[in-house]
MIDRENDO-287346 format. One record per residue (C-alpha): residue in one letter; x, y, z. Coordinates in nm, 3 decimals, always signed. Each point is the difference from the previous one (the first is absolute). Layout:
  r        X        Y        Z
  A        X        Y        Z
...
end
This chain:
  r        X        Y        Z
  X  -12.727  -15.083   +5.218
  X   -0.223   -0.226   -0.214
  X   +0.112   -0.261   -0.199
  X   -0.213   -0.126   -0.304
  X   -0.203   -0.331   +0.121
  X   +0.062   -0.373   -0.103
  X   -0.339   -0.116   +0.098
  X   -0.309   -0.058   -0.250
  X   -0.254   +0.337   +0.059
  X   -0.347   -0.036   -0.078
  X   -0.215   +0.174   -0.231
  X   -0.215   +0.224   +0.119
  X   -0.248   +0.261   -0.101
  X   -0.229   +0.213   +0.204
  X   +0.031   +0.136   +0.317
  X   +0.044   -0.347   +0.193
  X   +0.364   +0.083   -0.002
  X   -0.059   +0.248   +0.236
  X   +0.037   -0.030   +0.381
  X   -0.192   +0.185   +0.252
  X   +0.360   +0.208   +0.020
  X   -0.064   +0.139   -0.370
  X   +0.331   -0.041   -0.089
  X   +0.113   -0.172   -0.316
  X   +0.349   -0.035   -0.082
  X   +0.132   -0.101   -0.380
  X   +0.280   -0.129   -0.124
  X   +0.179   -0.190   -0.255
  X   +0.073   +0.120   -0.332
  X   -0.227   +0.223   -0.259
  X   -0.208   +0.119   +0.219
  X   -0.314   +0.214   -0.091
  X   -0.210   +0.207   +0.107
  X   -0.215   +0.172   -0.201
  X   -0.407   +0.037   -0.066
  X   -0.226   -0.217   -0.161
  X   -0.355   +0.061   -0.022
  X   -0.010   +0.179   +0.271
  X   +0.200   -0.216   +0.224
  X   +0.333   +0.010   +0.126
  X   +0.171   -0.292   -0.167
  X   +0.297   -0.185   +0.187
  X   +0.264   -0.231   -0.149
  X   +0.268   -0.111   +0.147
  X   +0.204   -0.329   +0.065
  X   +0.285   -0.175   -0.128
  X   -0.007   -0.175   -0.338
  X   -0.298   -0.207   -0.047
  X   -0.076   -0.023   +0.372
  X   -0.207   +0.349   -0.032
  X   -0.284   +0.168   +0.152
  X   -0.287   +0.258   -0.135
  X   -0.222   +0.206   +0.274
  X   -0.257   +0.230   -0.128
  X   -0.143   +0.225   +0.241
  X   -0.312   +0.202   -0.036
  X   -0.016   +0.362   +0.158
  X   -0.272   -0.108   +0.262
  X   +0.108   -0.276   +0.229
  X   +0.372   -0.023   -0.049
  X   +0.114   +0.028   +0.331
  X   +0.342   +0.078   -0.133
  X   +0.188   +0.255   +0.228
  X   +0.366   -0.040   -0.106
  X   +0.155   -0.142   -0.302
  X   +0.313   -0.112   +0.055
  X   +0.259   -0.108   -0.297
  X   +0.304   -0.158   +0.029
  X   +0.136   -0.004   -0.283
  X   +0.172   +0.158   -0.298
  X   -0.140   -0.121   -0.278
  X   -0.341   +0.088   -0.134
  X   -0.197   +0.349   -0.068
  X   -0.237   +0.203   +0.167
  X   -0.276   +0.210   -0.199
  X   -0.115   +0.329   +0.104
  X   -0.349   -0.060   -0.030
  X   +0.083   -0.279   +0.302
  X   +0.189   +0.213   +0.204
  X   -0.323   +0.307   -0.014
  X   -0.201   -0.321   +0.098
  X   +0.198   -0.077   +0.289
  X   -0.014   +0.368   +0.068
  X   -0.393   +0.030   -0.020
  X   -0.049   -0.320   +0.218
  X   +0.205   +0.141   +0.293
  X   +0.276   -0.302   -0.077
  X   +0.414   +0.049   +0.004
  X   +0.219   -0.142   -0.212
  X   +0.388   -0.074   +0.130
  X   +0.243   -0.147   -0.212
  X   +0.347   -0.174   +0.159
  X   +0.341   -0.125   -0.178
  X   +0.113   -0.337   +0.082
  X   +0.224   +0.143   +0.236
  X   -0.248   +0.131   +0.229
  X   -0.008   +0.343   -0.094
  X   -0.303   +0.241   -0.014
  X   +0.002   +0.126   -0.371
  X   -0.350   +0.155   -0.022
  X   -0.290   +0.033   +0.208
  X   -0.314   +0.198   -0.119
  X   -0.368   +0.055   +0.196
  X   -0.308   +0.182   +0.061
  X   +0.103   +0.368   -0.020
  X   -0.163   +0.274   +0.252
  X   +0.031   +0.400   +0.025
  X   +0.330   +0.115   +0.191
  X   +0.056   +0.296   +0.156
  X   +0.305   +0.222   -0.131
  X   +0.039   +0.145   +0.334
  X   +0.040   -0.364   +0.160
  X   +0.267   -0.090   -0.231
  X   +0.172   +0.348   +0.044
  X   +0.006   -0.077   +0.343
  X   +0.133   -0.371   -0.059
  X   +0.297   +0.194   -0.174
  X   +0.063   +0.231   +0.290
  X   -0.047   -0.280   +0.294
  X   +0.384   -0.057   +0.068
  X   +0.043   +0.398   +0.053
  X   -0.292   +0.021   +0.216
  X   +0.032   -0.228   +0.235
  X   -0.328   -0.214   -0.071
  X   +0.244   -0.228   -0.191
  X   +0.241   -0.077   +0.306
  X   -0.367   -0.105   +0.192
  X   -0.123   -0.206   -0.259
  X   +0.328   -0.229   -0.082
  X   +0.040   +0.019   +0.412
  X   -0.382   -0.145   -0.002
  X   +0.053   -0.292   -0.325
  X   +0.330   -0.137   +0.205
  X   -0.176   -0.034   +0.347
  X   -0.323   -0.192   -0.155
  X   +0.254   -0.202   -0.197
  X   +0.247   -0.083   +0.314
  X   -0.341   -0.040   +0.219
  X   -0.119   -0.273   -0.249
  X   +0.354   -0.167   -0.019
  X   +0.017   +0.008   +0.408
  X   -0.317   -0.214   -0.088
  X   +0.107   -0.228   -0.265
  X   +0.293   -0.108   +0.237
  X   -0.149   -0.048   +0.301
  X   -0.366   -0.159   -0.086
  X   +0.158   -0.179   -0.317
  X   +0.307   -0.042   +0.032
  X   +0.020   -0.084   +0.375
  X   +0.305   +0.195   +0.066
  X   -0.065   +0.259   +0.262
  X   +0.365   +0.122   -0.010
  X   -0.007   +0.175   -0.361
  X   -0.354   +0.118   +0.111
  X   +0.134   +0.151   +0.254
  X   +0.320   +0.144   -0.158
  X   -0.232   +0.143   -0.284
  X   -0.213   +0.199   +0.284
  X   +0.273   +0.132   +0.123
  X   +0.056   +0.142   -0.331
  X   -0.334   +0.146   -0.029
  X   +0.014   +0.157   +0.269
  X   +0.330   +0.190   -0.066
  X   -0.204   +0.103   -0.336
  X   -0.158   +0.302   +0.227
  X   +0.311   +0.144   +0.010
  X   +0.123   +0.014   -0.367
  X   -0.006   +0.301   -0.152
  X   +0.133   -0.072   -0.319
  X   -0.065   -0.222   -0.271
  X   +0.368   -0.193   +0.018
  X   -0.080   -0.047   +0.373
  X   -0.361   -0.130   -0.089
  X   +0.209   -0.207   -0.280
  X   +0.233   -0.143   +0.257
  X   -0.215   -0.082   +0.266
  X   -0.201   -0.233   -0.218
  X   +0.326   -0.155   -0.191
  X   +0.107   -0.121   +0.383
  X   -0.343   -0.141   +0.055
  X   -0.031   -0.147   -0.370
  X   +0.341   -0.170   +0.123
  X   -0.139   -0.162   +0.290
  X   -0.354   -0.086   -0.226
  X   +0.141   -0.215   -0.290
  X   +0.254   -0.144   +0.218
  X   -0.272   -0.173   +0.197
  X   -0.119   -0.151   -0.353
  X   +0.349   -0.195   -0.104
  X   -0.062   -0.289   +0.124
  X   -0.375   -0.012   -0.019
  X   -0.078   -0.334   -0.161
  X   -0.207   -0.053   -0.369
  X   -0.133   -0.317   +0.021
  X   -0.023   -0.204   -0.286
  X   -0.215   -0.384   -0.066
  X   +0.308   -0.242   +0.131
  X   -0.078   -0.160   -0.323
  X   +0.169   +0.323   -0.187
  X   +0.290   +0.096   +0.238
  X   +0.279   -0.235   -0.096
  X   -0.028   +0.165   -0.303
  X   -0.077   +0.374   +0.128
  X   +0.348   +0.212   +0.075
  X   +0.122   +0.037   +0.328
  X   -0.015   +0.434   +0.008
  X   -0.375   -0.093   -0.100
  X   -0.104   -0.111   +0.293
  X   +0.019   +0.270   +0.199
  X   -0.028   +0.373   -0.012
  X   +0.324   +0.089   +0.024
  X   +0.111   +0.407   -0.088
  X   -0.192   +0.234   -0.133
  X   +0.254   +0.126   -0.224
  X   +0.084   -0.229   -0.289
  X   +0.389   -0.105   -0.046
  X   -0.069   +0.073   -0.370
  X   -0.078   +0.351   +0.039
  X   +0.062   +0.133   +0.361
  X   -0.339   +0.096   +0.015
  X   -0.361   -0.144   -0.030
  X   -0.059   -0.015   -0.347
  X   +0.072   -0.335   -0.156
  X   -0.047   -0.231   +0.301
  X   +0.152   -0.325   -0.008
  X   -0.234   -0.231   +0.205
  X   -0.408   +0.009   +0.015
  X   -0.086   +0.180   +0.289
  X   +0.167   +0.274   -0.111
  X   -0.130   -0.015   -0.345
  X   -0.342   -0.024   +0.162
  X   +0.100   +0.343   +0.217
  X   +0.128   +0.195   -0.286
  X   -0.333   -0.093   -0.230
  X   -0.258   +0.057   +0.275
  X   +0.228   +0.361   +0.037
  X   -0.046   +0.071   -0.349
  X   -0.385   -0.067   +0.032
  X   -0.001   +0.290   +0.334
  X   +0.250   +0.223   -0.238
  X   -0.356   -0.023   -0.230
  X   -0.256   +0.094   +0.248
  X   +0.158   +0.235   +0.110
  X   +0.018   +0.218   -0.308
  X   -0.319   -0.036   -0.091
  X   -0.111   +0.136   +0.404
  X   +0.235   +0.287   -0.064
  X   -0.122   +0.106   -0.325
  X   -0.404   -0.073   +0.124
  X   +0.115   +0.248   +0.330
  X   +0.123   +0.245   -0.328
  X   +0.319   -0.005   +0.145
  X   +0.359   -0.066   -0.225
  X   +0.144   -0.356   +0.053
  X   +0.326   +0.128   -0.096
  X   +0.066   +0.294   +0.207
  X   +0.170   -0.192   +0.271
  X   +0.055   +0.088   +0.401
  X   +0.262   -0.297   +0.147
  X   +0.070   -0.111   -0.377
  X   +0.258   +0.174   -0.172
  X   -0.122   +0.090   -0.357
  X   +0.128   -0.219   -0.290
  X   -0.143   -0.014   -0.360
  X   -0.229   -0.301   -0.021
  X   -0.180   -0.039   +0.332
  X   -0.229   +0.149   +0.175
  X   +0.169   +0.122   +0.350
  X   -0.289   +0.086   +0.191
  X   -0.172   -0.329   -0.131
  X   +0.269   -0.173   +0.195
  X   -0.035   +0.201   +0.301
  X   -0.355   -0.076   +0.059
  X   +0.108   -0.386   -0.064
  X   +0.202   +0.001   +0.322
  X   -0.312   +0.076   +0.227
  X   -0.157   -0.324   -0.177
  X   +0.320   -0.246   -0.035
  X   -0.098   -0.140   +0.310
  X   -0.325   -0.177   -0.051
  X   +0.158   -0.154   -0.331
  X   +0.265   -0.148   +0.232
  X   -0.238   -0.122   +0.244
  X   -0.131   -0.206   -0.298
  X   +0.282   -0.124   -0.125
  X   +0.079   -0.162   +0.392
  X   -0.319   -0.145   +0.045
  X   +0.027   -0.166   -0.338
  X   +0.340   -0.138   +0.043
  X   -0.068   -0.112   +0.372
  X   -0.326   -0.154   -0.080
  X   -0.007   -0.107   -0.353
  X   +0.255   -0.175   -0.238
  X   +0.122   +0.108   -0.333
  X   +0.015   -0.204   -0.312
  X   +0.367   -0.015   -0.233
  X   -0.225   +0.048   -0.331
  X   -0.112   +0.374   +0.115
  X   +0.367   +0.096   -0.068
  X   +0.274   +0.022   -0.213
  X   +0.382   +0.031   +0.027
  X   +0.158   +0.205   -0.286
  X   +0.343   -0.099   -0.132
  X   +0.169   +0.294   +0.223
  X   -0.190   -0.156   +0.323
  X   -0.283   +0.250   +0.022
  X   -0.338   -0.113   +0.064
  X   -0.324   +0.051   -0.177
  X   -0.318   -0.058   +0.052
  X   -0.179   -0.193   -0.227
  X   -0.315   +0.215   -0.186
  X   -0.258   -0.264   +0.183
  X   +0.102   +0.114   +0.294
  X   +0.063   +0.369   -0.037
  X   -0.377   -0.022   -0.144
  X   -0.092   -0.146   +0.345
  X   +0.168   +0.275   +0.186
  X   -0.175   +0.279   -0.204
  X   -0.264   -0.061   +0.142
  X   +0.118   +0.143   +0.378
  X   -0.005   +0.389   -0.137
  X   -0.348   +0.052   +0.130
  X   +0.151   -0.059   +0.343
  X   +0.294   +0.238   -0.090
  X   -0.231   +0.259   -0.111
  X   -0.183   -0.003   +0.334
  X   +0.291   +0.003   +0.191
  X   +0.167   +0.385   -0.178
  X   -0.357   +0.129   -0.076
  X   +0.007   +0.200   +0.387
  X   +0.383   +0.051   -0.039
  X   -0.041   +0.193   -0.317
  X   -0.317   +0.172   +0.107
  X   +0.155   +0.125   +0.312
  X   +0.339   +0.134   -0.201
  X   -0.283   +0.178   -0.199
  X   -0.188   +0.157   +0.317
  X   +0.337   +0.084   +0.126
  X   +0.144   +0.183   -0.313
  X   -0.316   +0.189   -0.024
  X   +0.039   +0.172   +0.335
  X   +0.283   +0.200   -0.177
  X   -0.301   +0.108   -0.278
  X   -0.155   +0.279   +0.261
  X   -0.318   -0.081   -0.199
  X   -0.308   +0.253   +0.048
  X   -0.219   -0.166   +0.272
  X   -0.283   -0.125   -0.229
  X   +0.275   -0.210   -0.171
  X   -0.011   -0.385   +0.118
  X   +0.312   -0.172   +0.027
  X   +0.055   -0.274   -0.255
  X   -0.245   -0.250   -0.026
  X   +0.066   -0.362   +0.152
  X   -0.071   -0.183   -0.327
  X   +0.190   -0.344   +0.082
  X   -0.113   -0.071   +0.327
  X   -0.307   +0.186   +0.024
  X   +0.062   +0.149   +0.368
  X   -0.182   +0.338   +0.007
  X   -0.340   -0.191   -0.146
  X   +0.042   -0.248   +0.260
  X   +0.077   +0.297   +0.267
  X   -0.314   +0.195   -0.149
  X   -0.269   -0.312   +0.047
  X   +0.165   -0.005   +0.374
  X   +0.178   -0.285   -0.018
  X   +0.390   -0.024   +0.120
  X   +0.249   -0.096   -0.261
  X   +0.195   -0.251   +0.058
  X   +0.255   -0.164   -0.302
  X   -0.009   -0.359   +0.008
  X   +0.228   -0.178   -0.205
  X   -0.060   -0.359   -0.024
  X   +0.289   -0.236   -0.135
  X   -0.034   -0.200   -0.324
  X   +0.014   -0.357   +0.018
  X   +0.251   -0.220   -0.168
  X   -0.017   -0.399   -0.139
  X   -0.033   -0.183   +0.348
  X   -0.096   -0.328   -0.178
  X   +0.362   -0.129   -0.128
  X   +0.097   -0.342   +0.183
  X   +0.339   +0.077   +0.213
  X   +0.121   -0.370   -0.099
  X   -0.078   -0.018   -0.358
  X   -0.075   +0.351   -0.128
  X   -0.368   -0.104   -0.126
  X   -0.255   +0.201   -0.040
  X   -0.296   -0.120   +0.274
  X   -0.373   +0.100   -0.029
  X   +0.005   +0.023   +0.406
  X   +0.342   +0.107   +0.248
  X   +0.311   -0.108   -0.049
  X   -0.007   -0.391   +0.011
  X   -0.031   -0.204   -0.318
  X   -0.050   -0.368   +0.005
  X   +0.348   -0.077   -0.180
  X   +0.193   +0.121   +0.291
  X   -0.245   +0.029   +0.342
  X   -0.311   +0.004   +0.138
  X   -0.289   +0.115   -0.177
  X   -0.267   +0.237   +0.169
  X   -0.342   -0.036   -0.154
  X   -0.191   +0.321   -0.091
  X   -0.267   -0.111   +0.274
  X   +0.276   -0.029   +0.267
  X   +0.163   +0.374   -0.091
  X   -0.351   +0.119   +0.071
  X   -0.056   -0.205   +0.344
  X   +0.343   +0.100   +0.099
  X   -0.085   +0.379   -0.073
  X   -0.332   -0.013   +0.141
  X   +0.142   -0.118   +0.362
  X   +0.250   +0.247   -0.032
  X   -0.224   +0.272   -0.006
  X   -0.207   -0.121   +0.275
  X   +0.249   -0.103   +0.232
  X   +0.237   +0.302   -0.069
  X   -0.271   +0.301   +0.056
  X   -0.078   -0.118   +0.354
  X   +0.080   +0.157   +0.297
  X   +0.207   -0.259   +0.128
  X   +0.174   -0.003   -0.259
  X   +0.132   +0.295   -0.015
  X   +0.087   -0.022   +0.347
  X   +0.202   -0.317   -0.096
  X   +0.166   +0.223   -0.290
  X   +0.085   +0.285   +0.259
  X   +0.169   -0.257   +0.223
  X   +0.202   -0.141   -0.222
  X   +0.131   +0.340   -0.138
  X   +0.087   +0.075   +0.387
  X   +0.196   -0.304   +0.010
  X   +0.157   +0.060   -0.348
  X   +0.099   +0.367   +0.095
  X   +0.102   -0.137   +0.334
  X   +0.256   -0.254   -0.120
  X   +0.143   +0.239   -0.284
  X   +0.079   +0.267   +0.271
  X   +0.188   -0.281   +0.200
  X   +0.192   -0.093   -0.277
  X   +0.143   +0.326   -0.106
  X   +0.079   +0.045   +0.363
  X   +0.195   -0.317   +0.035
  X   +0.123   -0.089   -0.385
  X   +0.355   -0.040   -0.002
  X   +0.221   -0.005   -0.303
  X   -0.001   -0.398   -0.061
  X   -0.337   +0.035   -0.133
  X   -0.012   -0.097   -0.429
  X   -0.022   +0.311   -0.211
  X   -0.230   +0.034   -0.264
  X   +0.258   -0.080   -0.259
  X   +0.054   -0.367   +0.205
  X   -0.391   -0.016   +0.029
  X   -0.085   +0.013   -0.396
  X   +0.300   -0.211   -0.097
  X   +0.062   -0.229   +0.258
  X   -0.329   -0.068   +0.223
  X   -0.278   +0.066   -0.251
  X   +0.050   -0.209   -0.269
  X   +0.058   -0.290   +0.247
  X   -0.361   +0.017   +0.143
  X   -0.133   -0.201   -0.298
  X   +0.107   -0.310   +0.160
  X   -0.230   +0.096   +0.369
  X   -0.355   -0.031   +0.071
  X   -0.204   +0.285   -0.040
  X   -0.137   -0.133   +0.381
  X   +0.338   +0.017   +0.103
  X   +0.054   +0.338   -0.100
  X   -0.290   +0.179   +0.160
  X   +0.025   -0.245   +0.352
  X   +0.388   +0.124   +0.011
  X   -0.087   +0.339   -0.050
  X   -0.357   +0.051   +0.140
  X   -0.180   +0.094   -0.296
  X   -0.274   -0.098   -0.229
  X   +0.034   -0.279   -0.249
  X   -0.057   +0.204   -0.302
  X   +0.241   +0.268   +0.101
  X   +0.256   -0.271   +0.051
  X   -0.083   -0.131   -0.354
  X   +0.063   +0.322   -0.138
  X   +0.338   -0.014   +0.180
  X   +0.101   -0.305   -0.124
  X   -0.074   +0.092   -0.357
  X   +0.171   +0.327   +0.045
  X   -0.295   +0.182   -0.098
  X   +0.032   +0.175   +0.340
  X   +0.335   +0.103   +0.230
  X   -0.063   -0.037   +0.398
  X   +0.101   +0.223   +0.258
  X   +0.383   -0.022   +0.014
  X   -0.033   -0.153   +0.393
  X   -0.116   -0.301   -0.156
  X   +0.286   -0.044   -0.226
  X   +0.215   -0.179   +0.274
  X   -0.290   -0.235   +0.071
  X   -0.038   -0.048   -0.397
  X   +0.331   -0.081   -0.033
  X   +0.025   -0.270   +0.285
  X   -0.278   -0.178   -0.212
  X   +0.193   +0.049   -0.353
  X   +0.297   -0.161   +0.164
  X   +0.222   +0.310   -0.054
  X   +0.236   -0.062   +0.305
  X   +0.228   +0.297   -0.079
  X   -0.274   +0.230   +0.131
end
């Protein structure tokens, strides 16, 4: 969870604080929020490094106010206008629990929630937990095989889906996607969190990878002991959010649970609906850590090992919910739509309305509905050598090249022409032939000498440093900027190149 921040914060006041996300995350100690003059008044901060944000009701954009913290007060007259503005405010410990979590209220439906309570005896609650696990095994078959590159788990966890058909129980429904889960976040141990080289002689070892899910200090989750983790488990928190708030604006109880086995202080059925959307925050947490690096100051190690995130950071992350919300808003309409056909409601009743995602106003205009779910983006502009912060990619002039603004664009520019042409694709298409080509004739020929990917991440990969980046790609017959991304460990190749990689690292024993 969130640690409280070292660095300097600025003063603020107005709504310039504000991203186009409309999330706003405090922290710190004392906070307030109250009304003053008819604005909402925000402190927060640490000591004399504090911030005050007024916001007026007319031009907020504030959507979610997120505090994470302890400390502080909230006044009632705040809270009715957060209510009257349509904005929610969500309040987590600095463990990474979900304490409270309050937003715009709408008219329920007894008979709905009567039916919610009856779901597990009538059968609509078998279909419904059947439905979350299949979209959430669908999206990890996914995340493994277009992020992770490892079509093996992919297709182990299809193979689990499609054995979900046949469960007709909840404990076979449980154990189906236990096996798969298995397979999932074992792909993930060894996935590598890369750090500036300037930082990692000084980084532990268990950071720089993913290693378990589980932490050794618990057994479970909670209380993760290296980043990526501690990243998971807060972006988890932030779906455990949205998705109470689609529940209740569906009028449906977050804490009459389906899969979840009621337990005082959390909402079960919250937690159900998260596992149709676990997936796409996965998905962004591999592009990020294939793609991007990390810096040491974001985190903190505890005295017992655990690791925090530092408030700075956990503000930064806040501001993903809007893609969270989008991604349960269907989910929680359609376990809505689907409890209600146990209503029998007379036939002038509509079924409930599609307030998160719109659908039926879309559907009445005659336009098709289709979710779309675009990923947030995360810092792209930290140097790989140093850990600077760059105005423009990932090169700095302490450590590498430097690419001029001008040069970014002319490089995008004939990008876009020379990659929408028609011979160009054509290219594209004959290259994935020959890709697909030379995978299927090494799975029919690999042989048991080959380097597993234990050998690959801690024998051949961090040997790569020391090649050329026009090595890499000639050896392996691929592009110089995927070989880069090899070499930096950004990115994992397919494991028939790991023999090939290995001649070039000088690991003989292969």
């Amino acid at each position: 969870m969130a640690a409280f921040g070292t660095l300097p914060q600025e003063n603020s006041v107005g709504k310039s604080t504000l991203n186009r996300s409309g999330v706003l995350a405090l922290f710190g100690f004392g906070i307030k929020v109250r009304m003053q003059s008819g604005h909402l008044e925000i402190e927060d901060g640490i000591g004399p490094e504090r911030r005050k944000i007024r916001l007026a009701r007319v031009g907020h954009g504030l959507k979610r106010l997120v505090c994470i913290s302890e400390d502080g007060f909230v006044t009632l007259s705040a809270l009715k206008w957060l209510a009257d503005v349509g904005a929610s405010f969500v309040m987590l410990n600095r463990n990474g629990k979900v304490l409270f979590v309050t937003g715009p209220t709408a008219p329920s439906d007894a008979r709905l929630r009567r039916c919610q309570s009856l779901a597990l005896a009538s059968g609509a609650g078998l279909h419904i937990a059947r439905e979350l696990i299949s979209q959430k095994l669908a999206g990890q078959e996914q995340v493994a095989r277009r992020e992770l590159l490892d079509d093996r788990t992919a297709d182990k966890i299809a193979e689990f889906r499609e054995e979900l058909s046949k469960a007709d129980s909840l404990r076979k429904i449980s154990i189906n996607e236990a096996r798969a889960a298995g397979h999932y976040w074992g792909a993930y141990r060894m996935l590598p969190v890369n750090f500036p080289r300037s930082q990692q002689k000084n980084i532990a070892r268990h950071w720089l990878t993913f290693g378990n899910r589980a932490s050794v200090l618990t057994g479970s989750p909670r209380r993760a002991c290296n980043p990526a983790n501690a990243i998971t488990n807060f972006l988890y928190s932030l779906l455990e959010v949205e998705s109470r708030l689609a529940l209740c604006a569906v009028g449906l109880d977050p804490g009459l649970g389906l899969l979840h086995v009621d337990t005082p202080n959390r909402d079960s059925l919250a937690c159900d609906l998260m596992e149709a959307a676990r997936a796409h925050v996965d998905a962004y947490i591999v592009r990020w850590l294939t793609t991007g690096t990390l810096k040491k100051e974001w985190f903190v190690e505890l005295p017992d090992g655990a690791c925090r995130l530092t408030s700075n950071f956990a503000s930064y992350l806040s501001e993903t919910t809007p893609t969270w919300a989008r991604a349960v808003a269907p989910v929680a309409e359609w376990i809505a739509q689907t409890l209600w056909a146990d209503v029998r409601p007379a036939p002038s009743e509509r079924p409930p309305a599609t307030r998160l995602t719109q659908r039926r106003r879309s559907e009445g205009r005659g336009n098709e509905y289709t979710p779309t779910i675009a990923q947030p983006s995360h810092p792209k502009n930290i140097c790989a050598g140093c850990g600077t912060t760059t105005k423009y990619g990932q090169h700095c002039p302490k450590c590498g090249r430097e690419i001029s603004r001008q040069k970014l664009i002319e490089i995008a520019k004939l990008g876009r022409i020379i990659g929408h042409g028609q011979e160009s694709r054509k290219k594209q298409s004959e290259t994935q032939r020959r890709h697909h080509a030379a995978k299927r004739l090494w799975k029919s020929s690999a042989t048991t000498s080959c380097p597993t990917e234990e050998e690959y991440v801690r024998d051949i990969q961090p040997r790569l440093g020391t090649i050329t980046i026009r090595k890499v790609a000639s050896t392996l017959g691929i592009s110089e900027p995927y070989a880069a991304e090899i070499r930096a460990g950004r990115r994992r190749p397919h494991p028939r190149h790991w023999q090939a990689l290995a001649g070039l690292a000088g690991v003989s024993s292969m």
